[in-house]
LOMITI-624166 format. One record per residue (C-alpha): residue in one letter; z, y, x. Coordinates in steps of 0.1 Angstrom, whole numbers, padded with zeros to 4 digits, always signed. Layout:
<recs>
AZYX
...
</recs>
This chain:
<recs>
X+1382+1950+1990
X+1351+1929+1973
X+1316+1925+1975
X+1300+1919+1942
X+1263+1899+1945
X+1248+1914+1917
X+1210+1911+1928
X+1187+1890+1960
X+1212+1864+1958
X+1192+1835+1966
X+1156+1851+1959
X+1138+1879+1979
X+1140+1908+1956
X+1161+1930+1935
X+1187+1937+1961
X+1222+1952+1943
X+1252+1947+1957
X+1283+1965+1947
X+1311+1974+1976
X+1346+1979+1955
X+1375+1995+1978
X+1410+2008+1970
X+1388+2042+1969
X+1361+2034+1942
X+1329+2016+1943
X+1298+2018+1965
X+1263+2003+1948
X+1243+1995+1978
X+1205+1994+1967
X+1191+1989+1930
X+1164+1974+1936
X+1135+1958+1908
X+1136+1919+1906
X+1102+1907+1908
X+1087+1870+1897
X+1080+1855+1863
X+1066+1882+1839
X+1097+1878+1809
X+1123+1874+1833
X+1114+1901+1854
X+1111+1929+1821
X+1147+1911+1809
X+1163+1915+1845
X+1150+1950+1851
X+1156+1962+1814
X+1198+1951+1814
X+1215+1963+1845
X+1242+1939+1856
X+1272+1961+1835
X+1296+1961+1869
X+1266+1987+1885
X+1281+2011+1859
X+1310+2018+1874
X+1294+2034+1907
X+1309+2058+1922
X+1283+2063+1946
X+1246+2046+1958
X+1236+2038+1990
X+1198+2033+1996
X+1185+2010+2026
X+1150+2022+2022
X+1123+2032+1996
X+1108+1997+1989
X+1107+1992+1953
X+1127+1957+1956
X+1154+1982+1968
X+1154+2016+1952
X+1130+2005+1922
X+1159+2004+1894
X+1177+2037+1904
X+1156+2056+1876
X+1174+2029+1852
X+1203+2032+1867
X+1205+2070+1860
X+1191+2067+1826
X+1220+2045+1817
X+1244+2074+1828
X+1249+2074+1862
X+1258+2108+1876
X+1265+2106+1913
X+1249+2106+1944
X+1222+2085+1964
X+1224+2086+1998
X+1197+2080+2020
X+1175+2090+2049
X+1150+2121+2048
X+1124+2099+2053
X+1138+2074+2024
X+1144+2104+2001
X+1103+2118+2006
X+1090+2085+1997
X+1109+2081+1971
X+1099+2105+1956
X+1065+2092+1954
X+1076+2054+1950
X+1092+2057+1920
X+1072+2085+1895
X+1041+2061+1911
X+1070+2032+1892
X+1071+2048+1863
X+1039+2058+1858
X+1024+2021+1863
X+1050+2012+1834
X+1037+2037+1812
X+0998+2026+1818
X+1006+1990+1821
X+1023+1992+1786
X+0998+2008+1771
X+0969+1992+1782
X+0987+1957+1774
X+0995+1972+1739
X+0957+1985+1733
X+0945+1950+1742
X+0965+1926+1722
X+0972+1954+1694
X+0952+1932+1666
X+0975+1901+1677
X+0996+1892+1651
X+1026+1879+1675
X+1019+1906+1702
X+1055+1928+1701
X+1044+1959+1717
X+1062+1964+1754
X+1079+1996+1762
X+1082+2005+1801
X+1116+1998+1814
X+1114+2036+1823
X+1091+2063+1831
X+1080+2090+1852
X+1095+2119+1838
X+1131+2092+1839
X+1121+2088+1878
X+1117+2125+1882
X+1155+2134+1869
X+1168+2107+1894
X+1151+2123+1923
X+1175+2154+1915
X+1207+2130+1927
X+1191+2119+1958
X+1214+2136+1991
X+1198+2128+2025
X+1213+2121+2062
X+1195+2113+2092
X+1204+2084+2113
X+1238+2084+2136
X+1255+2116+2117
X+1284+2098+2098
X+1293+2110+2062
X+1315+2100+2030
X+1302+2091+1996
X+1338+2084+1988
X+1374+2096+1996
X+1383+2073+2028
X+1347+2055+2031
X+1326+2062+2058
X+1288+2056+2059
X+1263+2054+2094
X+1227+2048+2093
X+1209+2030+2119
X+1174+2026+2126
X+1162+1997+2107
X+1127+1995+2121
X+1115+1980+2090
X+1095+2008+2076
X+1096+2045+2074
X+1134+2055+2066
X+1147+2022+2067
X+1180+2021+2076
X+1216+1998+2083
X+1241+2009+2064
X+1275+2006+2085
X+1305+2014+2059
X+1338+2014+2072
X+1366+2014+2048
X+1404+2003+2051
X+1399+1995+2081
X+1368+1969+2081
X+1332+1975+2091
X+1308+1959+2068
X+1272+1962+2080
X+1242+1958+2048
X+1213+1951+2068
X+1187+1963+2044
X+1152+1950+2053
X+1157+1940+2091
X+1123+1954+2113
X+1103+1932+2140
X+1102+1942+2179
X+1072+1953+2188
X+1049+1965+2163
X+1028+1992+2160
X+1043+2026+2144
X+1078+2027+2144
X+1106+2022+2167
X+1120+1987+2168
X+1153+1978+2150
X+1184+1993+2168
X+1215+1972+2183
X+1237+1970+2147
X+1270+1987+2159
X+1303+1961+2157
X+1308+1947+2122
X+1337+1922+2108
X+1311+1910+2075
X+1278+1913+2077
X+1255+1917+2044
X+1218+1904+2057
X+1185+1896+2052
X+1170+1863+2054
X+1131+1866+2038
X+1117+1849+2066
X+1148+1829+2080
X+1127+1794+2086
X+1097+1808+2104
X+1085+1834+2130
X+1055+1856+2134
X+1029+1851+2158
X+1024+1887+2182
X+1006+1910+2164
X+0974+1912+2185
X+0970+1877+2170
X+0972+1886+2138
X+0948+1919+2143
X+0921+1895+2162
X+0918+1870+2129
X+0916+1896+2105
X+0887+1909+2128
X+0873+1874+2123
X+0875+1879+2085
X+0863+1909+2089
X+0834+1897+2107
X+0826+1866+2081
X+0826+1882+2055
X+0802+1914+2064
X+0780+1885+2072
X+0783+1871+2037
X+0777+1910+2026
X+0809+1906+2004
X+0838+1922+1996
X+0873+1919+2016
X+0901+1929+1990
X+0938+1933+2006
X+0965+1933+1981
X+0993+1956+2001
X+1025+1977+1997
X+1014+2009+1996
X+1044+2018+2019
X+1041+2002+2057
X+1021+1976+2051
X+0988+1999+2042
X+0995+2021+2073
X+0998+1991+2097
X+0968+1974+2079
X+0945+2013+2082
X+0962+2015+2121
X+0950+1981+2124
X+0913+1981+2111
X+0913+2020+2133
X+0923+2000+2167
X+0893+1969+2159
X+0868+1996+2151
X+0877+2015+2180
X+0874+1984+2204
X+0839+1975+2189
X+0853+1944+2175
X+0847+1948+2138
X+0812+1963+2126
X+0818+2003+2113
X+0819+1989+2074
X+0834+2012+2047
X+0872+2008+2040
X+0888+2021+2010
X+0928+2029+2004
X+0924+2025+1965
X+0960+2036+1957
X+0969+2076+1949
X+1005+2062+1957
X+0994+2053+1994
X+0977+2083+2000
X+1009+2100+1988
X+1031+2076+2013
X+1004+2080+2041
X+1009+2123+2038
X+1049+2116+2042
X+1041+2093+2072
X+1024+2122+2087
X+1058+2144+2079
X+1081+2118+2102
X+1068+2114+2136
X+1105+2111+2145
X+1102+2078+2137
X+1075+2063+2156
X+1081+2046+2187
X+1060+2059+2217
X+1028+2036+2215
X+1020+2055+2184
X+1026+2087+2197
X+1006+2083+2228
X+0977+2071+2205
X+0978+2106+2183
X+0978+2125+2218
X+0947+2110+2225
X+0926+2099+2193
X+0944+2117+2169
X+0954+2106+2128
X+0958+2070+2135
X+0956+2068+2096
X+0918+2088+2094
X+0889+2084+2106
X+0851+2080+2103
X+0848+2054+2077
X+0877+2055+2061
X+0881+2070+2024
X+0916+2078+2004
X+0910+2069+1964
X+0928+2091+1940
X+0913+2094+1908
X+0907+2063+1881
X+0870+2074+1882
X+0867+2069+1919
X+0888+2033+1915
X+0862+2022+1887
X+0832+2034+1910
X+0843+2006+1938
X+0829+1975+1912
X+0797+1991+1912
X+0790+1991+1953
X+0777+1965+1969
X+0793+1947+2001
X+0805+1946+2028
X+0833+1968+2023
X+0873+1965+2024
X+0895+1974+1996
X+0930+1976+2001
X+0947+1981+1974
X+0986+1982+1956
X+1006+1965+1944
X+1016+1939+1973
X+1024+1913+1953
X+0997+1918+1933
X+1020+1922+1900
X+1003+1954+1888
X+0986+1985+1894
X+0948+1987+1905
X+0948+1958+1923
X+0948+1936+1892
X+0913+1953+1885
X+0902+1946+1917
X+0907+1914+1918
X+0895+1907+1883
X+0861+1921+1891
X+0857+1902+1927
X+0882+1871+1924
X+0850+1851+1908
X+0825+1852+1940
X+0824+1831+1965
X+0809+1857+1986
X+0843+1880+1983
X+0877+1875+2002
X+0915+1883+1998
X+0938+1888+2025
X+0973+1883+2023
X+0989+1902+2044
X+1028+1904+2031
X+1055+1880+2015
X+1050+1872+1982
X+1079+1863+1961
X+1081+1831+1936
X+1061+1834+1902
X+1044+1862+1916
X+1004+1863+1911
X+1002+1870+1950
X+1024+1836+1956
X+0997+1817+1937
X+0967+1835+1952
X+0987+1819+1987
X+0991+1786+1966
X+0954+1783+1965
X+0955+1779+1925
X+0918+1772+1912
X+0925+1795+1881
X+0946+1826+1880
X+0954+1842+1852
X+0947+1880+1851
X+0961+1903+1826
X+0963+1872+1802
X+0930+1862+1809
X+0922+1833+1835
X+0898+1836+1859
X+0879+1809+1879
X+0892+1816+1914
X+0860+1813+1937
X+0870+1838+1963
X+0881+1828+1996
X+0917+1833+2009
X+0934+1841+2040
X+0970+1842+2047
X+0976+1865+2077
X+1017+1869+2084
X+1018+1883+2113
X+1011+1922+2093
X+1044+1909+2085
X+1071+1940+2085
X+1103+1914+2081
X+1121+1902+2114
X+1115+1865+2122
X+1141+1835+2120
X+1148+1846+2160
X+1150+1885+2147
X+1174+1873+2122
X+1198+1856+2146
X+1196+1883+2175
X+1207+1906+2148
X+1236+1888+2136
X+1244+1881+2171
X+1243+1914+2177
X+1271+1923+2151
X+1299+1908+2176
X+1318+1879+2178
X+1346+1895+2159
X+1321+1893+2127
X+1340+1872+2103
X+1312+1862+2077
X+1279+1866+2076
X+1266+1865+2043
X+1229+1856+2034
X+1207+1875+2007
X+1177+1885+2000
X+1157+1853+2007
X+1142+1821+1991
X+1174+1791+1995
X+1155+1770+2018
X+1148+1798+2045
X+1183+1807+2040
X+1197+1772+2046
X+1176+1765+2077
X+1191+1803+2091
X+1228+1796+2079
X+1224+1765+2102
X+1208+1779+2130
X+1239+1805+2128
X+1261+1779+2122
X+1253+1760+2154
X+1262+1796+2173
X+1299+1791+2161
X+1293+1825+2128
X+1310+1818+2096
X+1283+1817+2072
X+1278+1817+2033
X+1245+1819+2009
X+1262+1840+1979
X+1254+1831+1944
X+1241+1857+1916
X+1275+1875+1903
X+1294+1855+1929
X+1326+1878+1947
X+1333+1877+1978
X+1372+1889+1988
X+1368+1907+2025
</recs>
């Protein structure tokens, strides 16, 4: 039995990693590589060729750097299942027609613009929505603890992640090992869902690493400087703009603003969710109580929708996204994509990245080569759908919204897993944050390796 590291091998996204056994082969996630523009369309356009020998896929969760590339992986030929949770399998169904569509538009408007460019080579999308649509067909759903097989003599458990909606471990026993592919590993304590749950005993461990050289700070923290932004820039009668994934992070971010208006600590200012994908994600949110931990649950008992109220307004149509340059401040946007790599945020922040008077929050990882990564770089100039733009704007970096586990999470987790664990192996994270957690594992006696893209590993 192998493990084959065909994606977040020493980078944060485009998790793939492909599980051969005596019995066939597993794909856990397909996920979209994100960073430099032309490396990103080349990665995302040529699957690695071992994926096409799937038998079956195994989904973490819905977050595009981990389901994203299952519409390509189906349009190549794929015919078999995709197992994931209920919750997983709803949003998905939103996350990725909301990826293909964004293609679509994104190619043609870049096509429209440079279309009298004599070296412009028109873009097609890497696939669309009606491709997304035919791969929701394959998707097969099981909730957490109830055990299944994708394969003859493979057996699959989900555990509760506590990352976002649906996320999920994936514990696969086969010939008589337990590997354990963390997915996205959740914080303790935070507002919505239940935290992570003890990983049941593994002999390899698959597992995050995003924030492997840092921690959070507690989340009231975080919540109390982004009521100081808040509060600056209403005085400046500007604009806040808050790149976010429209799954989790928006909720936490709306949840968030609804507990500082609540508590008289931010002025009643209007707040928009520009994103027809996040209102879509926010509806399925409202579909799976069973996942929120009882904080939140107590709080609908007694104030109801913690993602609506009073001066909050859910975007849908272009019209209404166009409207928000013509009104005046103070207001908060909040707007997809996270990462700020396209969708309406790029408009967003091409009409209000110029003013002083205007702000951008960051309130999520942003990957290398990313236009979010040099927003947190503090680059003077930013170059917007080709076009660079003098970046006056103010910027603030606020972590803690933060739905990744700590360097601390990271080693409870992998603790966790036993001492019997042989390996632990480290993905999906930037090299240095993975090096400073392989030696903070290292010093509690695990076996630990920092895989390589394409590199095998024999278990």
């Amino acid at each position: 039995m192998r493990i084959l590291f065909l994606g977040a091998a020493q980078t944060v996204t485009g998790s793939m990693f492909l599980l051969e056994t005596d019995s066939g082969k597993i794909l856990v996630d397909c996920g979209m590589y994100q960073g430099r523009r032309q490396e990103t369309r080349k990665r995302n356009r040529s699957l690695p060729m071992p994926v096409h020998d799937a038998d079956a896929v195994i989904l973490t969760h819905a977050h595009i750097d981990h389901s994203g590339n299952i519409p390509s992986l189906v349009k190549s030929g794929y015919k078999g299942s995709i197992y994931c949770t209920p919750a997983t399998r709803d949003l998905c169904q939103s996350m990725l027609r909301d990826s293909g569509r964004i293609q679509e538009h994104d190619a043609e408007y870049l096509n429209n613009k440079y279309r009298h460019d004599p070296d412009w080579q028109n873009i097609q999308p890497i696939y669309t929505e009606k491709d997304a649509v035919k791969a929701l067909y394959q998707f097969v759903a099981y909730p957490y603890w109830r055990s299944f097989y994708p394969i003859e003599k493979v057996r699959v458990t989900f555990f509760d992640a506590g990352h976002v909606l649906g996320s999920a471990f994936a514990l696969v026993e086969a010939e008589g090992k337990r590997i354990l592919f963390s997915g996205d590993i959740g914080r303790v304590n935070m507002p919505i869902l239940r935290d992570p749950e003890v990983p049941a005993k593994a002999d390899y461990v698959v597992m995050e690493s995003t924030y492997g050289n840092r921690e959070h700070g507690p989340i009231e923290d975080t919540r109390n400087a982004l009521a100081q932004v808040v509060n600056e820039a209403v005085a400046k009668k500007g604009k806040i703009i808050i790149p976010s994934f429209a799954l989790e992070r928006t909720q936490e971010v709306v949840y968030g603003l609804n507990e500082l208006i609540r508590q008289k600590k931010i002025p009643q200012i209007p707040i928009f969710v520009d994103s027809p994908l996040a209102v879509n994600v926010t509806h399925v949110f409202k579909t799976h109580p069973e996942c929120y931990d009882y904080e939140t649950l107590k709080f609908m008992e007694e104030h109801g929708d913690p993602f609506g109220f009073e001066m909050l307004t859910y975007t849908q149509s272009v019209q209404e996204s166009i409207a928000l340059n013509d009104e005046k401040g103070p207001m908060i946007i909040i707007s997809a994509s996270g990462m700020c790599e396209a969708g309406r945020i790029l408009h967003h922040l091409r009409n209000n990245i110029e003013s002083p008077d205007n702000t951008i929050v960051i309130v999520g990882f942003m990957a290398q080569h990313t236009l979010g990564r040099r927003l947190v770089e503090g680059r003077e100039e930013i170059k917007i759908f080709g076009i660079k733009r003098r970046r006056r704007a103010k910027v603030v970096v606020l972590d803690g919204f933060s739905a990744h586990a700590g360097q601390q999470g990271l080693i409870n987790f992998a603790k966790m897993a036993g001492p019997e664990t042989q390996k632990v192996f480290l993905v999906h994270g930037e090299i240095d944050s993975q090096k400073e957690l392989a030696q903070e594992l290292k010093k509690r006696q695990m076996n630990v390796e920092i895989p390589s893209m394409g590199d095998i590993a024999q278990l």
